[in-house]
C-alpha positions in Angstrom: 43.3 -65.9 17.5 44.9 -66.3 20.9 46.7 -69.5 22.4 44.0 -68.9 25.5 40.5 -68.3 23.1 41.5 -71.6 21.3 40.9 -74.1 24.4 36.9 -72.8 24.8 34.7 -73.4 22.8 31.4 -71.0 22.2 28.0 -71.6 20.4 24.8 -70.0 19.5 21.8 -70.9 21.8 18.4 -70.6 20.1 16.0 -73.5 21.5 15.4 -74.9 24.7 17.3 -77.8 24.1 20.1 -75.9 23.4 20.5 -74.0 26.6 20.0 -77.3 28.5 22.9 -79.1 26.5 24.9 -75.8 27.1 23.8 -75.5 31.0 25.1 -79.2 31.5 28.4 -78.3 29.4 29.4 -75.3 30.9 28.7 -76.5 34.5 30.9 -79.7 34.3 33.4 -77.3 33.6 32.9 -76.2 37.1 36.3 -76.5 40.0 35.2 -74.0 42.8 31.6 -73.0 42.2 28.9 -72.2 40.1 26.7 -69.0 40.1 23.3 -68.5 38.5 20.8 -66.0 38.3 17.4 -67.5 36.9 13.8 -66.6 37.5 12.2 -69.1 38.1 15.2 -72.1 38.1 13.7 -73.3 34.9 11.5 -76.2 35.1 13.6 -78.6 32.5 16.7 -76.6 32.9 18.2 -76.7 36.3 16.6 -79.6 37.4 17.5 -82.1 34.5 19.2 -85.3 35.9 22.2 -84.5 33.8 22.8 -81.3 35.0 22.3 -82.5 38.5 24.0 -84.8 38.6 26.9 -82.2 37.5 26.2 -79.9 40.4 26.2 -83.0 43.5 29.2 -84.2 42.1 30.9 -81.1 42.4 30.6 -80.2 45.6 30.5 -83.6 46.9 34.3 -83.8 45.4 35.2 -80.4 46.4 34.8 -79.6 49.6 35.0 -75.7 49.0 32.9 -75.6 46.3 29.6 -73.5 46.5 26.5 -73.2 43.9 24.9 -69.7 44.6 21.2 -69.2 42.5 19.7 -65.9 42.5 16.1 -66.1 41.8 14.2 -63.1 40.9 10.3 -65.0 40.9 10.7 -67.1 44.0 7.2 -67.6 44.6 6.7 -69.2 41.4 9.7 -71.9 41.7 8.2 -72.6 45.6 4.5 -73.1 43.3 6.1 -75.2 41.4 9.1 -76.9 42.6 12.6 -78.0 41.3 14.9 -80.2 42.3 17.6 -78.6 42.7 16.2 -77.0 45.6 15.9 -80.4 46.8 19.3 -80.9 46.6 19.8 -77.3 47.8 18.4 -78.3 50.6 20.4 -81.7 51.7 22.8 -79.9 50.9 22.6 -76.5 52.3 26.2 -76.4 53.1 27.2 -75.8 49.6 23.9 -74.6 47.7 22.3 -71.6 48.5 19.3 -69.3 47.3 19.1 -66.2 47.4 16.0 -63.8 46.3 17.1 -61.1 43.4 16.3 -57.9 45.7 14.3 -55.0 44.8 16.9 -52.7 42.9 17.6 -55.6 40.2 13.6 -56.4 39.9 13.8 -55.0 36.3 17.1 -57.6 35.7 16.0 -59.6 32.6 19.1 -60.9 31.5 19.8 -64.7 33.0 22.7 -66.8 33.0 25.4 -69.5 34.2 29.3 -68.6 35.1 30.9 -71.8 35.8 34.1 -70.3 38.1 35.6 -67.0 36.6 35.6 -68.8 33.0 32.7 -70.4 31.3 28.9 -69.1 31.0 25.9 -69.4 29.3 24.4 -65.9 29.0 20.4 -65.2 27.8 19.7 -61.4 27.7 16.0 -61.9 28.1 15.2 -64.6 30.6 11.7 -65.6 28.9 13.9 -66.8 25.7 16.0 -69.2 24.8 18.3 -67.5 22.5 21.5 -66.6 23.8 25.3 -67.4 23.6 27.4 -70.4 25.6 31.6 -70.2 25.9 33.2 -72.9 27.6 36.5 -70.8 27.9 36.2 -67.0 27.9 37.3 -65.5 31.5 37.3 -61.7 30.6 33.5 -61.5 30.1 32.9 -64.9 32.5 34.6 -61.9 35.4 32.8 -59.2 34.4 29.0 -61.7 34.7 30.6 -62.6 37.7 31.0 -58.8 39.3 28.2 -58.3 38.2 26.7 -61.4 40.5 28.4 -60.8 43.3 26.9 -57.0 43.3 23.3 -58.5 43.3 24.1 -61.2 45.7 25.7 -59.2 48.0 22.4 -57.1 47.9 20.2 -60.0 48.0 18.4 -62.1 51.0 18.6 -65.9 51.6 15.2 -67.3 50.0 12.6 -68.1 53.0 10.2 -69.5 50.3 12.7 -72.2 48.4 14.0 -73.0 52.1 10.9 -74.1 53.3 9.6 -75.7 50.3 8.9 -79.7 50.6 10.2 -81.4 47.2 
């Protein structure tokens, strides 16, 4: 095994309350930004006060840091709210939604890159099993192209912008 593999770690996802312990994990590992792509945000997930907590302290502490969601069901997560759309919002500086466009509508996978080098990856968003790594860059890069590809493509979220939480 390599010097670099050996400062990660990785784990096997297969309930709910594993993805959230992972979600909070893999985001305090977070320097310059965190990117997701989600559904819905997750009620339970991406609003849990631990993981929220995670997320204001890092871009209160780093001025440059920047939390970009993609959300493929936007309508839903305006129906029924999250909070970190509330903190999206007071924060609008550093946190911004985005609406998965068109082309990717058939994108089921869903995951978490903290940086270029942690993530929590699902490949079906509608379960819970999937696989966390605290330190692998090579495939945390290639999520990450593949994020900026959809982003790039995608629209700032009118529904989660206007949404009172």
């Amino acid at each position: 095994m390599d010097a670099e593999k050996t400062q990660g770690r990785r784990w096997v996802l297969t309930t709910f309350e594993d993805t959230r312990a992972a979600a909070t994990e893999v985001a305090a590992i977070a320097q310059r930004g965190l990117s997701i792509l989600t559904p819905d945000l997750e009620p339970g997930l991406y609003d849990h006060e631990r993981f929220l907590a995670i997320v204001k302290r890092l871009v209160l502490a780093k001025r440059c840091a920047r939390v970009r969601v993609l959300i493929s069901e936007p309508a839903r997560t305006a129906r029924n709210g999250n909070r970190l759309v509330g903190l999206g919002r007071r924060l609008d500086t550093y946190i911004e939604f985005r609406n998965l466009h068109d082309d990717y509508a058939g994108h089921r996978e869903a995951f978490l890159l903290a940086d270029d080098t942690a993530l929590l990856y699902r490949v079906n968003n509608r379960r819970w099993e999937g696989i966390a790594d605290t330190h692998e860059p090579a495939v945390a890069r290639r999520y990450l192209t593949l994020f900026e590809e959809i982003w790039t493509a995608s629209e700032t979220s009118r529904e989660l912008r206007q949404l009172r939480v």
